[in-house]
C-alpha positions as a printed Julia matrix, in Angstrom:
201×3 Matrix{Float64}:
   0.0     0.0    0.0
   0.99    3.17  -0.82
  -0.19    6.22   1.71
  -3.25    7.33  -1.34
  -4.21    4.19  -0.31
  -4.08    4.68   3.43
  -6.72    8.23   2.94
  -8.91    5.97   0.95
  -8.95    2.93   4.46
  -9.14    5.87   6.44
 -11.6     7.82   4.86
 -13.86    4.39   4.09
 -13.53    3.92   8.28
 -14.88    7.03   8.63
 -17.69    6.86   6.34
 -18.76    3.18   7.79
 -18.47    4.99  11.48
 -20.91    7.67  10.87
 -23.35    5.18   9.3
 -23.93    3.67  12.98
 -22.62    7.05  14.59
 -22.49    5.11  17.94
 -19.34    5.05  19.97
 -19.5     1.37  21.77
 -20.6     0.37  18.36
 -18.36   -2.88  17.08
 -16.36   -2.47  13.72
 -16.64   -5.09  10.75
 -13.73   -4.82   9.82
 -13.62   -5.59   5.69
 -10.25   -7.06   5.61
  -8.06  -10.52   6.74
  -6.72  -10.69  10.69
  -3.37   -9.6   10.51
  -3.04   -7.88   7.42
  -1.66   -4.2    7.5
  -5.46   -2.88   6.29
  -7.12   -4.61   8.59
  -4.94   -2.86  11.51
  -5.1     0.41   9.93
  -9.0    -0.01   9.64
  -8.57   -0.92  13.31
  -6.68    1.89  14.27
  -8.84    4.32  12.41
 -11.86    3.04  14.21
 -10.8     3.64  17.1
  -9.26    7.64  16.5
 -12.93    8.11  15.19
 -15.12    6.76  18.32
 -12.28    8.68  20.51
 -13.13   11.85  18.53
 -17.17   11.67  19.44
 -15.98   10.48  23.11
 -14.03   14.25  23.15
 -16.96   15.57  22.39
 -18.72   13.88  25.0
 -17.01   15.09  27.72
 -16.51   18.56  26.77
 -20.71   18.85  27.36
 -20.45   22.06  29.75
 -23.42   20.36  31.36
 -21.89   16.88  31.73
 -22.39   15.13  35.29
 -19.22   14.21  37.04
 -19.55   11.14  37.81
 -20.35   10.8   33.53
 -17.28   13.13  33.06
 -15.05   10.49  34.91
 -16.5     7.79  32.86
 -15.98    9.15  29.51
 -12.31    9.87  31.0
 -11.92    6.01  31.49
 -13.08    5.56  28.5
 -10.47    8.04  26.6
  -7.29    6.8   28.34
  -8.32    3.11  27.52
  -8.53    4.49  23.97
  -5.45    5.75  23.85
  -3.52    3.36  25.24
  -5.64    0.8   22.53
  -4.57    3.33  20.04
  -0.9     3.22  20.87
  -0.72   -0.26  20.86
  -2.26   -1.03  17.48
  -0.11    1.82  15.94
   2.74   -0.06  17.56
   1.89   -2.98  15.8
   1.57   -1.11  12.45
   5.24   -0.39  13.02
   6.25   -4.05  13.6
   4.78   -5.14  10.26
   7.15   -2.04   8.39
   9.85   -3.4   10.62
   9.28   -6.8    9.43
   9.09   -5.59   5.9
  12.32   -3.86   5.98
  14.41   -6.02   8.03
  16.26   -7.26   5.46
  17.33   -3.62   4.3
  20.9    -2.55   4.8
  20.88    0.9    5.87
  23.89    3.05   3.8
  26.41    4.22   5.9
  24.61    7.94   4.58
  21.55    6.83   6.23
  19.83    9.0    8.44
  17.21    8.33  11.09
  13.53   10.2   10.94
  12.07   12.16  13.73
   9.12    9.6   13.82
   8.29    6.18  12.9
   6.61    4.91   9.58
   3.48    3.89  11.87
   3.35    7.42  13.66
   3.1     9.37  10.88
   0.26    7.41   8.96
  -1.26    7.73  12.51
  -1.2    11.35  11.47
  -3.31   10.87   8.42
  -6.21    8.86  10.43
  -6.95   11.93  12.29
  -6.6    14.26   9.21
  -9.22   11.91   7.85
 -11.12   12.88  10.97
 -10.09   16.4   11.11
 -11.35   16.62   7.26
 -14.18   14.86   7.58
 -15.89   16.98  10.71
 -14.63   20.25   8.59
 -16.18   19.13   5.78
 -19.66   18.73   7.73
 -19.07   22.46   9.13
 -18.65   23.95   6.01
 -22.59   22.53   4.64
 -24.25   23.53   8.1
 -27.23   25.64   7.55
 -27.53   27.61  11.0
 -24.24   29.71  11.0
 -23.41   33.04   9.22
 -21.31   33.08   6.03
 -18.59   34.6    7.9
 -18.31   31.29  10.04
 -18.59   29.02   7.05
 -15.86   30.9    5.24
 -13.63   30.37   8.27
 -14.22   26.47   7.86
 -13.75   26.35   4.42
 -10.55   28.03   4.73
  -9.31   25.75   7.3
 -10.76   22.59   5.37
  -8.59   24.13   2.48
  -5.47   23.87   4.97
  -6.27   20.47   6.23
  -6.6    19.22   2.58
  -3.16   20.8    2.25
  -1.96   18.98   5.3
  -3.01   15.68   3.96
  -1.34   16.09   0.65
   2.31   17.02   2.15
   1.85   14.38   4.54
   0.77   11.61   2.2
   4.15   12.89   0.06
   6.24   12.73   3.5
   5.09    9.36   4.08
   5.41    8.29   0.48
   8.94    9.43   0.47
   9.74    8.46   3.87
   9.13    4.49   2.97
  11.15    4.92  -0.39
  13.96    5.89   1.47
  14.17    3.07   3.6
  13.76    0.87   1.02
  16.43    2.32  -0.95
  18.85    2.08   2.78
  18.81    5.81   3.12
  16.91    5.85   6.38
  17.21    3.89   8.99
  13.84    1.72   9.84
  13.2     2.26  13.75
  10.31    1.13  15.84
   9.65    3.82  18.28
   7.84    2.75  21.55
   5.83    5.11  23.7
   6.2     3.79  27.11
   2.99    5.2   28.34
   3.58    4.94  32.5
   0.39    6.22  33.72
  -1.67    3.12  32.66
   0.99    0.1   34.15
   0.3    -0.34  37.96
   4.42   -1.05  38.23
   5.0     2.22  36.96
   2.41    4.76  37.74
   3.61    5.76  41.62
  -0.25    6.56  42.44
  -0.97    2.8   40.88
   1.46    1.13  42.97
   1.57    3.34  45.93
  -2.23    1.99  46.55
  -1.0    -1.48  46.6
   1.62   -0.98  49.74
């Protein structure tokens, strides 16, 4: 797959989403276990039911006790989304393990996997735009504000999807190196979060 490809998952994920529009709704995911689409349609899912979960819990009238729960809910997804990018980056790592780096090469500030993380939420980010630029109860002045920023986002997603393009064709050709970058999230493992493990003594 090239990252054209990767808008066209992504944007697909987001389209099947909003036909249930329901956040503990279940994905069907369209694609074989252990493939790389099937973990970017994964992966996607999951950035798009986080994005309505925001939402959620930015209510100005939300209860508390609802506030908390929808706060539960986000760090689970986020720790769910880190792993299942992490995974996208073992299957480039796998790919390119047999790649000789040139003594030239040079390392990236990010991971294949990290940046096409980038593109999900541009997906996202486009998508929700998109929907504020057709609304019918806001002035033209605030509709011209969205459809100048959907303008930028479409931008975005174009020098992106080059980055990414370019970024895999360079460590193909051994002139960067092919990393996996882990996040090491501490605040959800009970051995490392001091409040986690301080309850325990």
């Amino acid at each position: 797959m090239v990252s054209e490809e990767f808008n066209q998952l992504f944007d697909q994920v987001v389209t099947d989403y909003h036909k249930l529009n329901k956040i503990d709704s279940t994905p069907v995911v369209p694609y074989s276990a252990g493939t790389l689409s099937y973990l970017l349609y994964q992966k996607c899912w999951i950035d798009t039911a986080q994005w309505h979960m925001e939402d959620e819990v930015r209510n100005p009238d939300i209860d508390p006790v609802a506030a908390l729960s929808w706060k539960r809910m986000i760090d689970q997804s986020n720790q769910d989304r880190t792993d299942i990018v992490e995974q996208i980056d073992d299957h480039f790592y796998q790919r390119y393990q047999h790649i000789e780096p040139k003594p030239s090469a040079r390392f990236n500030t990010e991971s294949p996997a990290w940046a096409i993380d980038r593109l999900s939420i541009l997906a996202l980010k486009i998508y929700h735009m998109r929907e504020e630029t057709l609304r019918t109860d806001t002035d033209a002045q605030q509709l011209l504000k969205c459809q100048n920023k959907l303008a930028v986002l479409l931008q975005q997603r174009r020098d992106l999807t080059l980055a990414i393009d370019q970024l895999l064709q360079d460590i193909e050709n051994g002139d960067r190196y092919m990393r996996v970058y882990r996040q090491m999230k501490m605040y959800n493992d009970p051995l490392l979060n001091p409040i986690l493990y301080g309850n325990k003594q």
